[in-house]
C-alpha angles and dihedrals in degrees: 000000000000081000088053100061095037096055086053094050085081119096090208083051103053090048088050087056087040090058091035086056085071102058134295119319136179126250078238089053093038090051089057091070096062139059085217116108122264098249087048079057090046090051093045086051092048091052089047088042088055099046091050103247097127143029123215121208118185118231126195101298098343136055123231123212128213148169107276087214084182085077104046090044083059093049091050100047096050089041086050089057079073100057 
């Protein structure tokens, strides 16, 4: 869990996720919505990757990113054990 909330602590993270929250993408569309370099996306993917946040699923010759909701249903329901 402790992956989970650094990986959000990232600006450039959290947006991934935000673009990812509309559907699939691509690192090389993702990518696109930043003025970072290519291999910076591909780090920020890894660290979400690692701490479970998204899934990625190789397609043909691309792979397409996407929210691993699995994750942030776990973390709602143990955060909602403090309400």
């Amino acid at each position: 869990m402790n992956t989970f909330f650094k990986a959000l602590n990232d600006p450039t993270r959290r947006e991934i996720l935000e673009l990812l929250n509309s559907g699939d993408l691509t690192a090389g569309e993702i990518a696109n919505h930043f003025k970072i370099t290519r291999p910076s996306i591909s780090h920020h993917l890894d660290l979400l990757k690692q701490a479970g946040l998204v899934v990625c699923v190789r397609k043909g010759q691309f792979q397409k990113y996407s929210i691993n909701t699995t994750v942030f249903d776990e973390i709602l329901k143990w955060m909602m054990q403090f309400k």
